[in-house]
C-alpha positions in Angstrom: -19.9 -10.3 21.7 -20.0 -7.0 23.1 -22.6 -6.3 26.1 -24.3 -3.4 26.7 -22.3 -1.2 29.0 -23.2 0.0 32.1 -24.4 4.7 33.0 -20.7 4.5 35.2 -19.3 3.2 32.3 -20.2 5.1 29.6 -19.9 8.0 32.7 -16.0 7.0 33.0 -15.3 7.5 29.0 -17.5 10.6 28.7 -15.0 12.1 31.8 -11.8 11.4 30.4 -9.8 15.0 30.4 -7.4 14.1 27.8 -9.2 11.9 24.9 -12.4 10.6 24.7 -12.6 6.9 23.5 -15.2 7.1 20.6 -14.3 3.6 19.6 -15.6 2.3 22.9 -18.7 4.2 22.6 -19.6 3.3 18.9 -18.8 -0.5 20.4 -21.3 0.3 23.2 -23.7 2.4 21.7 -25.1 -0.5 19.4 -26.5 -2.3 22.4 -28.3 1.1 23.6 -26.8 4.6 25.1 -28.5 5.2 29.1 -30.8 8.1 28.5 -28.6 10.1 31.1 -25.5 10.2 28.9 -27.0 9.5 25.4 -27.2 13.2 24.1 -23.4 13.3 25.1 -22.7 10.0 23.7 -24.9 11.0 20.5 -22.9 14.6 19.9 -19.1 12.0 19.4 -21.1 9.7 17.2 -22.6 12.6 14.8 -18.7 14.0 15.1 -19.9 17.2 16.8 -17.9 16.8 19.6 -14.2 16.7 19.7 -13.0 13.4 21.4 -9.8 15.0 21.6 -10.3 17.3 25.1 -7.6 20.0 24.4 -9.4 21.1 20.9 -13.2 20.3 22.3 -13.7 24.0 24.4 -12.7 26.1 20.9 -14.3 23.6 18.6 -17.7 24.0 20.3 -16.9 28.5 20.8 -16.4 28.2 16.9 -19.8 26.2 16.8 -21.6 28.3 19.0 -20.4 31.1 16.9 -21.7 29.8 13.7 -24.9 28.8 15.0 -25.4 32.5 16.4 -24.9 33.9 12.7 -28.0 32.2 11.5 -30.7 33.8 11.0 -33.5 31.7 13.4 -36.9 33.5 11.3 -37.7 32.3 7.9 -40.6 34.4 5.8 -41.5 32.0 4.0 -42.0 28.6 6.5 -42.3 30.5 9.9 -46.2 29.6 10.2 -45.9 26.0 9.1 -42.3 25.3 10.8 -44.8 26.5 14.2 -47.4 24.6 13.3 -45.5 21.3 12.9 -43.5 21.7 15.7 -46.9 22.5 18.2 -48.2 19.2 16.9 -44.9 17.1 16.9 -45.8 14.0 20.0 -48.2 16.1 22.1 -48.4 13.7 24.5 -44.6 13.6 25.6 -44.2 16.3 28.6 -40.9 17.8 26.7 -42.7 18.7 23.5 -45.5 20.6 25.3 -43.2 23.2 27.1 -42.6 26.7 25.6 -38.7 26.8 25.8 -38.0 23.4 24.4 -40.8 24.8 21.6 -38.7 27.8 21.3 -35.8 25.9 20.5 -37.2 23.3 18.0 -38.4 26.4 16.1 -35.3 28.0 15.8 -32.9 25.2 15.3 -35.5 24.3 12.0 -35.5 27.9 11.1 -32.0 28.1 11.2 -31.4 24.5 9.2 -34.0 25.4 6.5 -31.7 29.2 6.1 -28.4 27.7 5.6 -29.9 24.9 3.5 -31.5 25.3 0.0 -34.1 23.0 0.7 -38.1 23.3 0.7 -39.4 22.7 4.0 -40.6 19.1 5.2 -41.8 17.4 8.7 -38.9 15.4 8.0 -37.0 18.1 9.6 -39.0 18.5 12.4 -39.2 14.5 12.9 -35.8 14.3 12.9 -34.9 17.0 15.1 -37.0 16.1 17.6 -35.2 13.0 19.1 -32.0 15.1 18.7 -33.3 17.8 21.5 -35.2 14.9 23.5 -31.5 13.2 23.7 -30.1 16.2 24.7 -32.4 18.0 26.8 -33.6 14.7 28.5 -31.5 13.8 31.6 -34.3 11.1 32.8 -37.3 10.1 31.6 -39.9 9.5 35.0 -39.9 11.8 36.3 -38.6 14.2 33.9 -35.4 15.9 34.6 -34.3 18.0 32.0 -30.5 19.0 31.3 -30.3 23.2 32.0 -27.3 22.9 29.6 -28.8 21.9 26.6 -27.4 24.1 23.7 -29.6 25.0 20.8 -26.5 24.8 18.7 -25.7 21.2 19.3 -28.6 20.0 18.2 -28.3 22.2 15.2 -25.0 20.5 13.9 -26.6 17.4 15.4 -29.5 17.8 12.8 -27.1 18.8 10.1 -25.5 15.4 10.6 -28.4 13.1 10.2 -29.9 15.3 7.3 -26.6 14.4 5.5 -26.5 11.0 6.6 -30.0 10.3 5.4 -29.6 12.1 1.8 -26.6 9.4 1.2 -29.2 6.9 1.3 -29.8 7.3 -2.3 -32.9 7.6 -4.4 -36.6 7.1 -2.4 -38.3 5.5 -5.0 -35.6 3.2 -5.5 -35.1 2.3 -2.2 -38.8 2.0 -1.8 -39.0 -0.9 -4.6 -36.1 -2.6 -3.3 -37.7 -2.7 0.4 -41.0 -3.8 -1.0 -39.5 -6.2 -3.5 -37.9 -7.7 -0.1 -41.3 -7.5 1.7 -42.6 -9.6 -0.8 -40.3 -12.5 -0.6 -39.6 -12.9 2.8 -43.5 -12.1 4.5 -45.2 -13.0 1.5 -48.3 -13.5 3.7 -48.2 -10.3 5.1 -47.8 -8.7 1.8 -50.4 -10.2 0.4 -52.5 -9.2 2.9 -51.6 -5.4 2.4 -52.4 -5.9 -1.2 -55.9 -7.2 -0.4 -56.7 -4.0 1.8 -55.1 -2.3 -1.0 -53.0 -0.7 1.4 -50.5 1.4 -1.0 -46.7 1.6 -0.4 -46.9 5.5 -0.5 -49.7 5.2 2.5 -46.8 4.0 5.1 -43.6 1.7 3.3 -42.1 5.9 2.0 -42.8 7.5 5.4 -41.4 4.9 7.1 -37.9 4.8 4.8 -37.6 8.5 4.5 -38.0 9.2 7.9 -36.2 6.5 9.7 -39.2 5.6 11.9 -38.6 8.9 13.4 -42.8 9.8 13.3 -43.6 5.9 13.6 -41.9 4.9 16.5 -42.8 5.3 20.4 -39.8 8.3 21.2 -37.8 6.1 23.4 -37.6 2.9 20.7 -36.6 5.6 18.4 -33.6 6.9 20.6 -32.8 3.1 21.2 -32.8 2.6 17.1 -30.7 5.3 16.3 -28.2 4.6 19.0 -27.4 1.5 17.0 -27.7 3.6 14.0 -25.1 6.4 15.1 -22.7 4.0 16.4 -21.9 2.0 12.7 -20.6 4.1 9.6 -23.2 2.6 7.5 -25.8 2.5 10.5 -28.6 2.6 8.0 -28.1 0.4 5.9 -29.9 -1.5 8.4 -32.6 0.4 8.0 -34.9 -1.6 5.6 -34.4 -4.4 7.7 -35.4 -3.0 10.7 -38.4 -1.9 8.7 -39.0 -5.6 8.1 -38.4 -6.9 11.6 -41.0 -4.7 12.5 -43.6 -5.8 10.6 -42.9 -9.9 11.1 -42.8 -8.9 15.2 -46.4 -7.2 14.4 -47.7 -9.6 12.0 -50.2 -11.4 14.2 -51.9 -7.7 14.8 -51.7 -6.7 11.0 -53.2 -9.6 10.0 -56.4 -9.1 11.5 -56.7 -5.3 10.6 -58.5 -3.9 7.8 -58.3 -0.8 5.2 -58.5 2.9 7.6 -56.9 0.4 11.0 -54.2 -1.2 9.2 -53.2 2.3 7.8 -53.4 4.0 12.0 -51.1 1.0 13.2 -48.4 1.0 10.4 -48.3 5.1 11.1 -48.4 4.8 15.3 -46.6 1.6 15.8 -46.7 -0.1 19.6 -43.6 0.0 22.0 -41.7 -2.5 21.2 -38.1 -4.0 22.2 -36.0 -2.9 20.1 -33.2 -5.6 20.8 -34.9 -8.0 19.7 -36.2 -6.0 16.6 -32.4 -4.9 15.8 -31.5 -8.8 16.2 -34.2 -10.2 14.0 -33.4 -7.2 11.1 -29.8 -8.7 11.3 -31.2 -11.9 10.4 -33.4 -10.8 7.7 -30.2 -9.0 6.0 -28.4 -12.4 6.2 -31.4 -13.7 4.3 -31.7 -11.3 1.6 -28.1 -11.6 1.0 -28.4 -15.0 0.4 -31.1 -14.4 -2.0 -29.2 -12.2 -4.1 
């Protein structure tokens, strides 16, 4: 089994001048990316950098390029693209400062331009971790990384959006997750039936969004590091989902109605490790159910 690597190890990869090793990254990056490096680390794993270090300088001039041909207003979701982003995690120092508001704004603006898509808070919940990974050298006290460019975290955001749609279907993969609830916490479930708490309340949010407006910030960066680093990363996804909710059970159980519906759409800090390690059980399970 692979351990987590060390900052001066991830450091050494990252500083190679000829190619970077993205196999040893996505190796590494399952057991969790330092905040220091993981915006770097990130940009290989969503293929927006080029490992290769002779190509990498003109790749990311024809990126920056592209990015500064879209148009970063949109008539029609300005206001609520504004609004979202002024009330995306409040209380995190990053989110509250003009510039890194600036940027959010644009890099949605520009997304929902170049995409024929309505606008969502998926978006903006997924585009978030992207500039807190980039623009994040350390977390207390904040340091935050003057080179943080507006169109990484552009083609970043591209990245997940596409990786997310192959998912497939929403309701689908909502009935299969709660098909799965069912069997494996049945307790739990039945529970959430007796406060008549309704799949569409929390189980959609928390599928379509990849725990992005559930999760504390940093559990979320520590998730999607293991998600980034595997091809199929989220497959894992409903399992996580799962681990979740049998690592909270104890608390759930004694909620009711309005407080059960807060906790599943604020969820606690939590170690994710441990959650990732239990979802891997729970996928061995299911597949023996099947």
């Amino acid at each position: 089994a692979i351990m987590a690597a060390s900052l001066a190890e991830f450091q050494e990869v990252l500083r190679d001048e000829t190619v970077v090793d993205v196999g040893k990254l996505h190796d590494w990056a399952v057991h969790g990316v330092p905040q220091e490096v993981r915006g770097d680390v990130w940009k290989y794993l969503l293929r927006v950098a080029e490992p290769d270090q002779s190509l990498d300088p003109d790749r990311q001039k024809a990126l920056a390029k592209q990015y500064s041909l879209c148009e970063k207003d949109n008539q029609e979701y300005g206001r609520v693209v504004k609004f979202e982003v002024e009330r995306y995690r409040p209380k995190e120092e990053l989110f509250r400062d003009a510039d890194t508001r600036a940027m959010f704004r644009n890099v949605v603006c520009a997304y929902l331009n170049t995409h024929d898509i309505q606008f969502s808070p998926q978006l903006v919940y997924f585009c978030g971790p992207l500039l807190a990974a980039l623009k994040i050298r350390q977390t207390r006290p904040m340091v935050v990384n003057p080179e943080c460019s507006e169109s990484d975290i552009y083609f970043m955001l591209c990245r997940v959006m596409a990786l997310s749609d192959r998912a497939g279907v929403l309701r689908r993969r909502v009935g299969k997750f709660m098909s799965l609830f069912r069997s494996l916490l049945p307790d739990l479930y039945q529970h959430f039936d007796d406060e008549e708490l309704d799949p569409t309340e929390w189980a959609v949010s928390w599928l379509q969004h990849l725990l992005a407006h559930e999760l504390q910030l940093d559990c979320l960066m520590r998730l999607w590091d293991a998600y980034f680093a595997q091809d199929d990363g989220f497959e894992i996804h409903p399992y996580v989902c799962l681990a979740i909710l049998d690592k909270c059970k104890e608390d759930l159980e004694e909620l009711e109605h309005s407080e059960l519906h807060t906790y599943v759409l604020c969820l606690p800090p939590l170690d994710m490790n441990e959650i990732l390690v239990n979802a891997d059980n729970f996928k061995h399970i299911a597949e023996a159910l099947i």
